[in-house]
DRENLUM-860965 format. One record per residue (C-alpha): residue in three letters; x, y, z. Coordinates in nm, 4 decimals, always signed. Last residue first. Layout:
<rs>
{"ala", {X, Y, Z}} ...
</rs>
This chain:
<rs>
{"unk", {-0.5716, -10.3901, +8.8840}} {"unk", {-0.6846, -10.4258, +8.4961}} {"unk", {-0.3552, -10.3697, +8.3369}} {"unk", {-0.1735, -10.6451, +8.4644}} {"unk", {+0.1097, -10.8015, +8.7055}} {"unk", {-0.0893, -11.0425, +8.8914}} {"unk", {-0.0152, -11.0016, +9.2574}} {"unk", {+0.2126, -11.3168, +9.4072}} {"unk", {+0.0683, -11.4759, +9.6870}} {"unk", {+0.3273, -11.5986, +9.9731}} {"unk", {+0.3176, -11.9118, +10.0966}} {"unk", {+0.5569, -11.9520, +10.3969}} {"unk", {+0.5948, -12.3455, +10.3912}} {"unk", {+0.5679, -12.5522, +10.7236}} {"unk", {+0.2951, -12.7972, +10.5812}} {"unk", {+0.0460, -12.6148, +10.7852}} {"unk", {+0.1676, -12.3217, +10.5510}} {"unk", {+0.1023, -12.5259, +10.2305}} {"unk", {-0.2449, -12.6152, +10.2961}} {"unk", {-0.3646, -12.2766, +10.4398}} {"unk", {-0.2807, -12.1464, +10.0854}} {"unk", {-0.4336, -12.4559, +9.9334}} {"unk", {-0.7470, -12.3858, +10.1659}} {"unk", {-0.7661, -12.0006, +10.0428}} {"unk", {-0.7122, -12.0870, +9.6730}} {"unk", {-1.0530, -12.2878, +9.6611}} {"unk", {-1.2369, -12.0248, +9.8882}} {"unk", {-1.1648, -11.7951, +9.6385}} {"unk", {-1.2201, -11.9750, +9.3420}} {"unk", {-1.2344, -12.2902, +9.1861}} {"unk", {-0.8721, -12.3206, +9.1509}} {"unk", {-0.5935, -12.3028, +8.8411}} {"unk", {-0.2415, -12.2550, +8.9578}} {"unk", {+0.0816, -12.0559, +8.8788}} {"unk", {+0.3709, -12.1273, +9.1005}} {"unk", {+0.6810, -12.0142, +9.1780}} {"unk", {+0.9121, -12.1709, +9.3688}} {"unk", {+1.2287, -12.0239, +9.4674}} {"unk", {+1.5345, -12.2542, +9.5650}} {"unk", {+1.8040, -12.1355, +9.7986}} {"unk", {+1.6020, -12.1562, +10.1931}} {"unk", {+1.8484, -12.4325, +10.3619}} {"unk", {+2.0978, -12.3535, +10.1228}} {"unk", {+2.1630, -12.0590, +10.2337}} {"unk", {+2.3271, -11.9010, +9.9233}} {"unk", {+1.9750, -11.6909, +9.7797}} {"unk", {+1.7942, -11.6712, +9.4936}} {"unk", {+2.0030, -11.8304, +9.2698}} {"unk", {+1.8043, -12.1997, +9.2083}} {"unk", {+1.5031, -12.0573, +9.0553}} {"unk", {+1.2219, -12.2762, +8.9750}} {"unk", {+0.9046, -12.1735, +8.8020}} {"unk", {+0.6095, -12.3436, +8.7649}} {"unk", {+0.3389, -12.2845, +8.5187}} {"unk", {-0.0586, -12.4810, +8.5208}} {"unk", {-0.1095, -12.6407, +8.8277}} {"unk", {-0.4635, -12.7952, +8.8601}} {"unk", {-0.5503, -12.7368, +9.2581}} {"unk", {-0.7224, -13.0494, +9.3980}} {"unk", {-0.6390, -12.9703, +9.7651}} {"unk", {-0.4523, -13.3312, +9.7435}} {"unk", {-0.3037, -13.2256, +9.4110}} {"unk", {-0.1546, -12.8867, +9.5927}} {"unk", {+0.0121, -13.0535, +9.8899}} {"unk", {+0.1805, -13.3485, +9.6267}} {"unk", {+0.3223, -13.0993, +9.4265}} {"unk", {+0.4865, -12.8960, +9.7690}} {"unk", {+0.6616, -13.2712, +9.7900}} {"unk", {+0.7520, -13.3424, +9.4527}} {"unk", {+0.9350, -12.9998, +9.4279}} {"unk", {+1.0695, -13.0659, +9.7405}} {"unk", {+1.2024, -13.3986, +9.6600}} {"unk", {+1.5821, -13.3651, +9.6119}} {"unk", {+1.7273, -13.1097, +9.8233}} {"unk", {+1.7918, -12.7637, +9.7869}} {"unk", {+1.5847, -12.5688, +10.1239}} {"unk", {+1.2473, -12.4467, +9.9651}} {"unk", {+1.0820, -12.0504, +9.9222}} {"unk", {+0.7591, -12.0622, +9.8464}} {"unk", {+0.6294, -11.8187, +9.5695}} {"unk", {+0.1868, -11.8069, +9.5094}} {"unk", {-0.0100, -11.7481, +9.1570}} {"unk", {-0.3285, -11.7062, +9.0837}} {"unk", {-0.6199, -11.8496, +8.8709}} {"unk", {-0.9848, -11.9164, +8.9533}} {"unk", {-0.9563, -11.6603, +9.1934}} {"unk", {-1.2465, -11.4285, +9.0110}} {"unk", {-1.0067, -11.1423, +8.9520}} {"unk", {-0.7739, -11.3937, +8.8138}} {"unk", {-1.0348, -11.5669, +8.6122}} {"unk", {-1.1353, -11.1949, +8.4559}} {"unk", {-0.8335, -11.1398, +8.3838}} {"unk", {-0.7126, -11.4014, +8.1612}} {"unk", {-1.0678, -11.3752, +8.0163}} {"unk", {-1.0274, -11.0341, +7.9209}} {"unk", {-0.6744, -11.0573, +7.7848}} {"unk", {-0.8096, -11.3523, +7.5587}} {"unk", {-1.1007, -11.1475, +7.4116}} {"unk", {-0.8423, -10.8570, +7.3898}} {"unk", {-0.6013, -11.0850, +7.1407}} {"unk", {-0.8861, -11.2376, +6.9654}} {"unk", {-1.0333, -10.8606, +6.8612}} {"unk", {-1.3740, -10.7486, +6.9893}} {"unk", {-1.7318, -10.6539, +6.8124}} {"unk", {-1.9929, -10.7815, +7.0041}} {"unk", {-2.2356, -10.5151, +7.0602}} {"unk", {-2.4752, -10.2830, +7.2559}} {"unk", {-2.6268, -10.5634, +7.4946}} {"unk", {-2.9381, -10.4120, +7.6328}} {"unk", {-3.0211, -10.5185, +7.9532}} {"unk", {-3.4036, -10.5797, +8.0005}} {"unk", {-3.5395, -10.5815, +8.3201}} {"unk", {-3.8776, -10.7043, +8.4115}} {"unk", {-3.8857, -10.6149, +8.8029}} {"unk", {-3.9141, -10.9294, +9.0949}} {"unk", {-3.6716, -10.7285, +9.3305}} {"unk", {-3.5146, -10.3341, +9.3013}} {"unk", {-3.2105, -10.1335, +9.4258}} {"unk", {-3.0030, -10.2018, +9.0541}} {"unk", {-2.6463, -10.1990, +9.0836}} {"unk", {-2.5804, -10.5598, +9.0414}} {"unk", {-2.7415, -10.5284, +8.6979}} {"unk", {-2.5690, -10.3095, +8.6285}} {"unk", {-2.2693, -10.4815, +8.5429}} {"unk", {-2.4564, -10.6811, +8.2589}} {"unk", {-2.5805, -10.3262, +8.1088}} {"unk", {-2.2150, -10.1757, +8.1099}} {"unk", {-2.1149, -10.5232, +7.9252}} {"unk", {-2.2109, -10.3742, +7.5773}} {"unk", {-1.9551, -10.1146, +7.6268}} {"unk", {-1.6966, -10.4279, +7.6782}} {"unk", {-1.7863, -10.6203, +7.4365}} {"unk", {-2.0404, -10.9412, +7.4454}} {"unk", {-1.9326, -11.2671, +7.3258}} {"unk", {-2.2162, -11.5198, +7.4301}} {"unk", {-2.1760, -11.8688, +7.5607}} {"unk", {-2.5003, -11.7518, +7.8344}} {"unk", {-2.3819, -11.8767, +8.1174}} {"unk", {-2.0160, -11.8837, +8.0669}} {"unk", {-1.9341, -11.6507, +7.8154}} {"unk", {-2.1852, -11.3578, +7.9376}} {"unk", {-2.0868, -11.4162, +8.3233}} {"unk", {-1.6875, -11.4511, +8.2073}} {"unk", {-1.7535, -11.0705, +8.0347}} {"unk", {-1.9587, -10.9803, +8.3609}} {"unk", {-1.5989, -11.0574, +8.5249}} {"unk", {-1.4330, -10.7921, +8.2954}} {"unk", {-1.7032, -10.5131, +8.3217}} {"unk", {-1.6802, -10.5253, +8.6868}} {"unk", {-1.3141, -10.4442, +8.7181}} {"unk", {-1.3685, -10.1681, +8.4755}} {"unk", {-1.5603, -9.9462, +8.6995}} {"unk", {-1.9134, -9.8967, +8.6354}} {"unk", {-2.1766, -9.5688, +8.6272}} {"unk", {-2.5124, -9.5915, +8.6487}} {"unk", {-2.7189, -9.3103, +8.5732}} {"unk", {-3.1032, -9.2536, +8.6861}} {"unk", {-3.4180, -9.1472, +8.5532}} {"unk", {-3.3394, -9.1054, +8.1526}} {"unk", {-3.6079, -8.9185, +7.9671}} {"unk", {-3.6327, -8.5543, +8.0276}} {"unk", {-3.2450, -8.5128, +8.0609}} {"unk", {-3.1881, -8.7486, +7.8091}} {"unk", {-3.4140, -8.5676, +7.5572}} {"unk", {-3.2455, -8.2977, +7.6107}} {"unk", {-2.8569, -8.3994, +7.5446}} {"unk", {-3.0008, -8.5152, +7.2072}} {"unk", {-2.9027, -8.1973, +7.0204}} {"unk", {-2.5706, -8.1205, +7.2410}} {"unk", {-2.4304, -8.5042, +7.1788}} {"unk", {-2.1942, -8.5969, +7.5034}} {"unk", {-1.8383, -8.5091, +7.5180}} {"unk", {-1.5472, -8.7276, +7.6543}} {"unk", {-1.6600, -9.0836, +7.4508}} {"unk", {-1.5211, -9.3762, +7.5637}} {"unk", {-1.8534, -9.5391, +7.4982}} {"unk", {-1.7084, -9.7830, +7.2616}} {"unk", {-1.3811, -9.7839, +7.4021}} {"unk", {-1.5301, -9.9745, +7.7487}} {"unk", {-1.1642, -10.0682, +7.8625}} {"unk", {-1.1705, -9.7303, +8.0153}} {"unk", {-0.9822, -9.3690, +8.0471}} {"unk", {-1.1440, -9.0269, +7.9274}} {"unk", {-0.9743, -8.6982, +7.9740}} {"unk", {-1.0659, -8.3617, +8.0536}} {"unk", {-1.4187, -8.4359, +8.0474}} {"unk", {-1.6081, -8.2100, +7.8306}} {"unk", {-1.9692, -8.0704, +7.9208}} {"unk", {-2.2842, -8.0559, +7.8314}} {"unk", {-2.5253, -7.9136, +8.0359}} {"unk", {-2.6798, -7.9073, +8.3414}} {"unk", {-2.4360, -7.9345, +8.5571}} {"unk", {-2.5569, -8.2809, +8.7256}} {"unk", {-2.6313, -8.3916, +8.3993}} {"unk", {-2.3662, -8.3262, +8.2153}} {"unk", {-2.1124, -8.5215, +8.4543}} {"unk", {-2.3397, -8.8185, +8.4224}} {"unk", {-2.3487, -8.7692, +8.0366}} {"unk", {-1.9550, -8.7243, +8.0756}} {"unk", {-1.8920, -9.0466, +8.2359}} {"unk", {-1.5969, -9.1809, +8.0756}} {"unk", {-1.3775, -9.3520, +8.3581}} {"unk", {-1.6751, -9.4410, +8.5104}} {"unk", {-1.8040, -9.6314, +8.2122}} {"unk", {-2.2044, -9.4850, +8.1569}} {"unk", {-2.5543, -9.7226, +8.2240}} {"unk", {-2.7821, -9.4937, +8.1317}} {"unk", {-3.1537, -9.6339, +8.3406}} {"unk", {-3.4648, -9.6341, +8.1994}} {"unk", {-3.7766, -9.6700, +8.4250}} {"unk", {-4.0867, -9.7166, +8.2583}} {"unk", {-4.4608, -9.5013, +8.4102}} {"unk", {-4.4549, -9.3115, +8.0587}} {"unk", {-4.4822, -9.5812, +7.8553}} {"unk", {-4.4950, -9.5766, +7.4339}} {"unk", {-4.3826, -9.2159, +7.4679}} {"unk", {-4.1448, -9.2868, +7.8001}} {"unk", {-3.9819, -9.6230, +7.5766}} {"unk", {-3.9080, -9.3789, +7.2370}} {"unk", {-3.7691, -9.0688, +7.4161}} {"unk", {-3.5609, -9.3613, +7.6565}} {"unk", {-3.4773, -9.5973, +7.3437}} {"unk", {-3.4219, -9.3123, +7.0959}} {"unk", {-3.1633, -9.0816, +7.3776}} {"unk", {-3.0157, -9.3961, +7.5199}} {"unk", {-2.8721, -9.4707, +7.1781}} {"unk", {-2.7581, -9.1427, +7.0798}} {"unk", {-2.6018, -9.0267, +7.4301}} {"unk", {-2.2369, -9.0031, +7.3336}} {"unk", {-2.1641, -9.2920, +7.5336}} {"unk", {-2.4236, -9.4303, +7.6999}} {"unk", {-2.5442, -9.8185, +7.7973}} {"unk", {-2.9469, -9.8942, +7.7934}} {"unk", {-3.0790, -10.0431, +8.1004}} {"unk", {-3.4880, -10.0932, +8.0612}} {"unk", {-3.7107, -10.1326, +8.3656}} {"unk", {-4.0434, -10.2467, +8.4289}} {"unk", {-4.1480, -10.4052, +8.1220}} {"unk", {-4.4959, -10.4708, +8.0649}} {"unk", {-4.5147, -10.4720, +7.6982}} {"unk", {-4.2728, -10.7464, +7.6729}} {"unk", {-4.2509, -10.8748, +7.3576}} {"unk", {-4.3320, -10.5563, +7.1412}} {"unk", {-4.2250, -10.3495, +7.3954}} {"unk", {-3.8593, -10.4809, +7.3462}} {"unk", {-3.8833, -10.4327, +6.9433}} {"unk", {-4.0191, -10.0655, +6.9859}} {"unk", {-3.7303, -10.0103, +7.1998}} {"unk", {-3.4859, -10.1125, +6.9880}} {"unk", {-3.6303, -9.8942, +6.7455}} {"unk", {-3.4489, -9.6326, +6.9670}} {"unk", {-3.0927, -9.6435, +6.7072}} {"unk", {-3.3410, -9.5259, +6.4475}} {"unk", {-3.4185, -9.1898, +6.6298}} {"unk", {-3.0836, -9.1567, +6.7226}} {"unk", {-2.9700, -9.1501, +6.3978}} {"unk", {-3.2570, -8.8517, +6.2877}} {"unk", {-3.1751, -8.6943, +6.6038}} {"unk", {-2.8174, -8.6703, +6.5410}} {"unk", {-2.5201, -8.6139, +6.8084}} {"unk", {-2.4505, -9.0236, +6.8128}} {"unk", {-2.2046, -9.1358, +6.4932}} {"unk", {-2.2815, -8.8294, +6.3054}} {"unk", {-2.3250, -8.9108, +5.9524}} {"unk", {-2.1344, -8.6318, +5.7286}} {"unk", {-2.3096, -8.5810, +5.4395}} {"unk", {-1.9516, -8.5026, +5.1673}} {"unk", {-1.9602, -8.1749, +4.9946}} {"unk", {-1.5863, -8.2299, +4.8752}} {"unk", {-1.4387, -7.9344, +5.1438}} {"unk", {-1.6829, -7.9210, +5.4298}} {"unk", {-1.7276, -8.2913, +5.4314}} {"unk", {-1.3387, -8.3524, +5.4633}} {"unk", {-1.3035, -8.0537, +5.7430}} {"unk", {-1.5705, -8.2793, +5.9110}} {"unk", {-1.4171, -8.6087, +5.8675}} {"unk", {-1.0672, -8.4665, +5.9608}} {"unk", {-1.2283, -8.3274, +6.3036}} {"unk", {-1.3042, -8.6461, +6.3656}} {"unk", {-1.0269, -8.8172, +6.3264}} {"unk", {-0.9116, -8.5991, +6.5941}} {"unk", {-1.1486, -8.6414, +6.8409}} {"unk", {-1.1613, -9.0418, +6.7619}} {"unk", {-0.8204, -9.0506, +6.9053}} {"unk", {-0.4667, -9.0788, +6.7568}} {"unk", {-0.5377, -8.8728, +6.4347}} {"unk", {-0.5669, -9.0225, +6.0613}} {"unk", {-0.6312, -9.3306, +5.8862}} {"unk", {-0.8839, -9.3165, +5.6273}} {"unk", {-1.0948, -9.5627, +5.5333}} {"unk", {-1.2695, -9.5975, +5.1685}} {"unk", {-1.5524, -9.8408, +5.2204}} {"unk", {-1.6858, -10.1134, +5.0121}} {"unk", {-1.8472, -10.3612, +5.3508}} {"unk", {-1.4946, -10.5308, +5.2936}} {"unk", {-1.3286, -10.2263, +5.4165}} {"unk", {-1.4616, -10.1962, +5.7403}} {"unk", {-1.4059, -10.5254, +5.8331}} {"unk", {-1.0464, -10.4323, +5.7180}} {"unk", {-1.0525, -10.1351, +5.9693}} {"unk", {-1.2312, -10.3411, +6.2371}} {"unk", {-0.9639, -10.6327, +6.2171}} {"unk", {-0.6958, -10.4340, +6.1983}} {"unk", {-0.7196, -10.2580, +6.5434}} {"unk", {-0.7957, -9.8657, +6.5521}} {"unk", {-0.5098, -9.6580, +6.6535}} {"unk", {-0.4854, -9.4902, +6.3284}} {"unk", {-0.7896, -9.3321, +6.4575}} {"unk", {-1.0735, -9.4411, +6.2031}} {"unk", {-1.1833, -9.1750, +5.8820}} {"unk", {-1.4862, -9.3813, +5.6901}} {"unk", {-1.5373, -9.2730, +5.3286}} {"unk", {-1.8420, -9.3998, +5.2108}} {"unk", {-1.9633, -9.3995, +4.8515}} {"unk", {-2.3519, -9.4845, +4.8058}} {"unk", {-2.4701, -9.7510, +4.6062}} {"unk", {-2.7851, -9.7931, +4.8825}} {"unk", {-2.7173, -10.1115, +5.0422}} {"unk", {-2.3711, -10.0320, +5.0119}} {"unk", {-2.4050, -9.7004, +5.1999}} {"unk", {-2.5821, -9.9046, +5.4920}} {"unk", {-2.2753, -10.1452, +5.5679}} {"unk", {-2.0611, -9.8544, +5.5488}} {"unk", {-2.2372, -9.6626, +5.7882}} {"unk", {-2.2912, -9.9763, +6.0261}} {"unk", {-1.8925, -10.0435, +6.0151}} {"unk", {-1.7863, -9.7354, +6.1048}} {"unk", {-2.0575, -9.6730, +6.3415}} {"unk", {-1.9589, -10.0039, +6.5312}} {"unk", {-1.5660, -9.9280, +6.5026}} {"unk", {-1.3254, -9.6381, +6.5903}} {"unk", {-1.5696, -9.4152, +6.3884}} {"unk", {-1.5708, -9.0956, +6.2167}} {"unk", {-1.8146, -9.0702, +5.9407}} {"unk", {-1.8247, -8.9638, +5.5282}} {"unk", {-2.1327, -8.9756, +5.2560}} {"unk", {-2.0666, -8.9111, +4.8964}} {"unk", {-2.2068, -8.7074, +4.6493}} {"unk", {-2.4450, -8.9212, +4.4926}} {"unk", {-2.6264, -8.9973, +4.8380}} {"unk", {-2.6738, -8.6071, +4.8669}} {"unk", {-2.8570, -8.6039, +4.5241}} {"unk", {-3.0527, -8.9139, +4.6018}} {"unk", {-3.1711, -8.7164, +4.8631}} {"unk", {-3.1164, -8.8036, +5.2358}} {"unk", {-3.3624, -8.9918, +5.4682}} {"unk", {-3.2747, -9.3806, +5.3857}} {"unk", {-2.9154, -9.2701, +5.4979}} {"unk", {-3.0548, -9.1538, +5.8776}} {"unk", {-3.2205, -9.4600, +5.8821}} {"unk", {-2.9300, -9.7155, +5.7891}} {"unk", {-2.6937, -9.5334, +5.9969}} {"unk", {-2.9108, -9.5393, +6.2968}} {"unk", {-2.9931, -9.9051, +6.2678}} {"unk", {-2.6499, -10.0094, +6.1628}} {"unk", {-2.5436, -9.8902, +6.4809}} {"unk", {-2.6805, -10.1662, +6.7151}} {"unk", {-2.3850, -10.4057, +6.6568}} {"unk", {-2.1808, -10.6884, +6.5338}} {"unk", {-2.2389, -10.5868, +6.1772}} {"unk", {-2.5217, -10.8898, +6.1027}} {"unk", {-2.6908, -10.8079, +6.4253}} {"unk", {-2.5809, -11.0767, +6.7026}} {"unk", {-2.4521, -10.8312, +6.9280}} {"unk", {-2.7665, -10.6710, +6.9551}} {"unk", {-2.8656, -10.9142, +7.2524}} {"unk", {-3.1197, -10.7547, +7.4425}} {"unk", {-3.0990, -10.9643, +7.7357}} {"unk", {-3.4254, -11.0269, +7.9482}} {"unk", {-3.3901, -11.0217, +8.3674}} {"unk", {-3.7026, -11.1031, +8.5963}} {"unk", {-3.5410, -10.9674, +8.9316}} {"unk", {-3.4072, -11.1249, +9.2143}} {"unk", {-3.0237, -11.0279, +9.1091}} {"unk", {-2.8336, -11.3844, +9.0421}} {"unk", {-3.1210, -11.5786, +9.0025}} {"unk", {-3.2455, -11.3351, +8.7025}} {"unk", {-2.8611, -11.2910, +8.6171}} {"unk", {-2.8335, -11.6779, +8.5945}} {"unk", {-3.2210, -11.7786, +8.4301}} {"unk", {-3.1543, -11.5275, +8.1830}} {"unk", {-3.4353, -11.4758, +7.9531}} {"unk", {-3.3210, -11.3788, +7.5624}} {"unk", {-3.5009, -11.0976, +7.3916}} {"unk", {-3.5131, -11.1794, +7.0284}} {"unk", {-3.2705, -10.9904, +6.8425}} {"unk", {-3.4843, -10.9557, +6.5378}} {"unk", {-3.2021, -10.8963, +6.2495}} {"unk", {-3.1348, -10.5665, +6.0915}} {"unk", {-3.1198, -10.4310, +5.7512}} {"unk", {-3.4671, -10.4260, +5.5408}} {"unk", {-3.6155, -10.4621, +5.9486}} {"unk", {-3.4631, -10.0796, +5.9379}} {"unk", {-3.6960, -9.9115, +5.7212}} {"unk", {-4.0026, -10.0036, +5.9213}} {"unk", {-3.8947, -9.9677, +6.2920}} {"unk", {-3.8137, -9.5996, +6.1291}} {"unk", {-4.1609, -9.5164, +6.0380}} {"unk", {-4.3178, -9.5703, +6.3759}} {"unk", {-3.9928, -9.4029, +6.5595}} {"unk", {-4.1218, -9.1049, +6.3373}} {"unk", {-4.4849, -9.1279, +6.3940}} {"unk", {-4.3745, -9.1410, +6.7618}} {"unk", {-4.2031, -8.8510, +6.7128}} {"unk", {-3.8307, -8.7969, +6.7631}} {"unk", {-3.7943, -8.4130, +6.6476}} 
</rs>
């Protein structure tokens, strides 16, 4: 059961591991949404992430005997990394099965911590299911990345760390995907307070705790799809599915759009790299039907790859109308290039690709194609350049971005 005496005990054994992520005030997102908001930022803990708290505790609790044998986890990431961080500490042997999906960098971060990974299944499903028929056949402790209430119970001495600076806090939004970390922070927040709001902040492309929920009980979604992956997670945990349903008030759930410009919020105001899952709390901010509250946002983790960083961001700008693109059609003669230039610099726009295509058509009073690729301030920005060029006689016409993220 998660006691207080237990969450007590817990907040102990896992300062050995874990850094003090100070809360951070945000003088943006408090501006921003009216309320007093505080950023948990567990994206600075030494593995990127909150999950070295669980995995840490729940290790500290087994025998020496069941250390010996070997302890084994399925993880695309965070819990991989946490568990194999924690069996070091203690000279334990980890075997860590990832999708073979899983980028490089996390299986080779994995592997520096002194882990054996295993590569097997396309999803975490499956390479779960390995881990399990693994444990069952060399005696292996399987760690449970969220569906444990010892893990869970050392994922919520986050909360004990938030109350600790801000006893008074009004609301709490802690992001869900199997349910382990909003199951500590919410069982652990309503003991220590019972008048706190905590809000699940869920993907809504993977909302099976919502889903849950409203049945009653767990069940599976028939298919997850977000950019969130850490809380792409189709079936909640069964053993800390109650303590959500007594201790989480509301659900949030977030489309993908608005995890990718809270990613520019994070880097921007704050110069922080936050992943996606970790983002749920930064998008729900907007959600939230409240003024002058203490919030605190809890930001899961940091772990993401260069190439999806830069994806993000790409994104994110174009979303924003910082960058977009716009095809003119101009007759062939020299100067027209220089001329539909010279319209853009006076509206200040920063051009950044061009592409001219002679073969478009054989009137050569409309055969050149210009294609442009600008940066802008935003919306309003791009609106008066657009405006620009028609006055000039030009038929702008935007170009939509050709991406994932639409």
């Amino acid at each position: 059961m998660m006691t207080l005496d237990k969450f007590e005990e817990a907040a102990e054994v896992v300062k050995r591991v874990t850094l003090r992520t100070k809360l951070i005030y945000s003088d943006y997102f408090s501006d921003t949404t009216g309320n007093k908001v505080f950023l948990k930022p567990e994206n600075m803990q030494f593995t990127g992430a909150y999950k070295v708290r669980g995995a840490y505790y729940k290790i500290s609790t087994l025998s020496k005997e069941e250390r010996e044998k070997g302890l084994i986890t399925a993880s695309a990431g965070n819990h991989a990394q946490g568990v194999a961080y924690a069996s070091r500490i203690y000279g334990a042997k980890a075997i860590i099965v990832m999708p073979t999906t899983t980028p490089l960098i996390k299986v080779n971060r994995t592997k520096s911590y002194g882990a054996e990974v295993i590569l097997y299944g396309n999803v975490y499903d499956d390479a779960c299911q390995h881990a399990l028929k693994l444990a069952e056949e060399k005696g292996y402790t399987f760690i449970h990345p969220f569906d444990d209430e010892v893990v869970a119970t050392g994922q919520g001495t986050i909360a004990m760390e938030i109350f600790q600076e801000i006893p008074t806090v009004d609301i709490i939004l802690v992001p869900i995907g199997g349910g382990g970390l909003a199951a500590g922070v919410s069982t652990l927040a309503k003991l220590l307070n019972p008048n706190i709001k905590v809000i699940g902040v869920e993907p809504l492309g993977a909302n099976c705790m919502e889903e849950s929920l409203k049945a009653g009980h767990v069940v599976t979604l028939p298919q997850v799809e977000t950019i969130a992956d850490g809380t792409a997670v189709k079936t909640p945990g069964s053993s800390i599915f109650p303590y959500i349903q007594k201790n989480i008030d509301e659900i949030i759930t977030i489309d993908d759009r608005e995890l990718i410009v809270s990613f520019l919020d994070m880097i921007e105001n704050h110069k922080m790299v936050v992943e996606n899952s970790g983002l749920l709390t930064i998008a729900a901010l907007k959600h939230l039907n409240c003024a002058g509250k203490k919030v605190v946002s809890i930001l899961s983790g940091g772990n993401m790859d260069v190439i999806t960083v830069s994806s993000v961001v790409q994104h994110g700008l174009i979303q924003r109308g910082r960058i977009f693109t716009v095809s003119v059609l101009l007759p062939d003669r020299p100067g027209e290039l220089v001329n539909v230039a010279n319209v853009i610099a006076e509206k200040q726009g920063n051009i950044i690709r061009l592409d001219h295509n002679q073969f478009v058509s054989i009137n050569r009073n409309s055969a050149v194609e210009l294609t442009i690729t600008m940066e802008t301030f935003g919306h309003e920005h791009k609106d008066s350049i657009v405006k620009a060029l028609q006055d000039r006689g030009y038929n702008p016409q935007i170009v939509p971005p050709k991406n994932t993220y639409n």
